[in-house]
C-alpha positions as CSV (number, residue, x, y, z in Angstrom):
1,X,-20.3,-1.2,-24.4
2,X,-18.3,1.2,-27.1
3,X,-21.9,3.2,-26.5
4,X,-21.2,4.0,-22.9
5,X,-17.3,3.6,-22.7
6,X,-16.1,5.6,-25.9
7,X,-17.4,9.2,-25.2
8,X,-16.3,8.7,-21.2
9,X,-12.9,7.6,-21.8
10,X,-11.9,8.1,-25.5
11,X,-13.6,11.1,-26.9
12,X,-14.0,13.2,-24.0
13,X,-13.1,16.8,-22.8
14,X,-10.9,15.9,-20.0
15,X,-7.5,15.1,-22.4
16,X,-5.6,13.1,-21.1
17,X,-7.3,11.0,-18.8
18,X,-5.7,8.3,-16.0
19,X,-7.4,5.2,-15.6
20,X,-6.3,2.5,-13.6
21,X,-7.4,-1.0,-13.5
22,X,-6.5,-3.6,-11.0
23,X,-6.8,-7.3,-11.4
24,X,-6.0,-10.3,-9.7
25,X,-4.3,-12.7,-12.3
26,X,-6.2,-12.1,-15.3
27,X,-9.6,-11.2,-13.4
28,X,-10.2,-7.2,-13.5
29,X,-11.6,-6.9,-9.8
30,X,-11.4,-2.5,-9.7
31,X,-11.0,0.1,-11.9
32,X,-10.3,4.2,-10.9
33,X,-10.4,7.1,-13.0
34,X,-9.2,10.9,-12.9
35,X,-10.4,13.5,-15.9
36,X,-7.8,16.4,-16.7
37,X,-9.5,19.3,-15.7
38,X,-7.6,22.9,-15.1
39,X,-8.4,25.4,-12.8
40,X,-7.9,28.7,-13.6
41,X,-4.8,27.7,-15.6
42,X,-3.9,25.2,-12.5
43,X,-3.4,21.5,-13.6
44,X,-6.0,19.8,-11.8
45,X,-7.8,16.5,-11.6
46,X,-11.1,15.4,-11.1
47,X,-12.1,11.9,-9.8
48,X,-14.6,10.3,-11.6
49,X,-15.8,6.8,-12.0
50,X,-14.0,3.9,-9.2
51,X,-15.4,0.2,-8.5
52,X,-14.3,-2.5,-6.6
53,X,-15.5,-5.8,-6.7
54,X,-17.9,-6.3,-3.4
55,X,-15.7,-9.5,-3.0
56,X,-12.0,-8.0,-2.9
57,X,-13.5,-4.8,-0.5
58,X,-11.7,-4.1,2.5
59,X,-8.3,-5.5,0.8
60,X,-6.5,-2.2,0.0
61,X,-7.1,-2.2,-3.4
62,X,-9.2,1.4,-3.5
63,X,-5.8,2.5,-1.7
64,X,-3.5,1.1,-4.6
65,X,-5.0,2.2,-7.5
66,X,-5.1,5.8,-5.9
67,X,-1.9,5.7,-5.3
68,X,-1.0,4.2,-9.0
69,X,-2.9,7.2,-10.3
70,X,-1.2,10.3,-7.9
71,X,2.6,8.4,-9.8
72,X,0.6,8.4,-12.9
73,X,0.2,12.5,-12.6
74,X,3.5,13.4,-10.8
C-alpha cells in the first residue's frame, strides 16, 4: 500500500535510494533495495528490504539483482 511503501521508498532519509526489481515476463518474482547512507562523509550503502519468490529460490536471482544494484552505484 502507498501507507507502507511511500515513507520507505519515496519520502525517506536515505536520498537517493536503488531498488531493483526482477521479473520473469511481466511477473515481479524479487525485489532488492540499498538506502544512501554516508559514513563519516564516506558514500555508503545500507541494504535494506530483498525478497524472492519461495518458487524462483535457488535460481541466481538474489545474485543478479545484487549485482544490478553494485552497476547502479558505481
Amino acid at each position: 500500500s502507498d501507507a507502507f511503501f511511500d515513507p520507505k521508498y519515496l519520502s525517506n532519509i536515505y536520498d537517493p535510494l536503488v531498488l531493483v526489481v526482477a521479473y520473469d515476463d511481466e511477473e515481479s518474482i524479487g525485489a532488492d533495495a540499498l538506502w544512501r547512507n554516508d559514513v563519516e562523509g564516506q558514500k555508503s550503502y545500507q541494504s535494506a528490504d530483498t525478497c524472492v519468490l519461495e518458487s524462483y529460490r535457488g535460481r541466481g536471482v538474489f545474485t543478479k539483482m545484487v549485482k544490478a544494484k553494485l552497476s547502479a552505484i558505481q
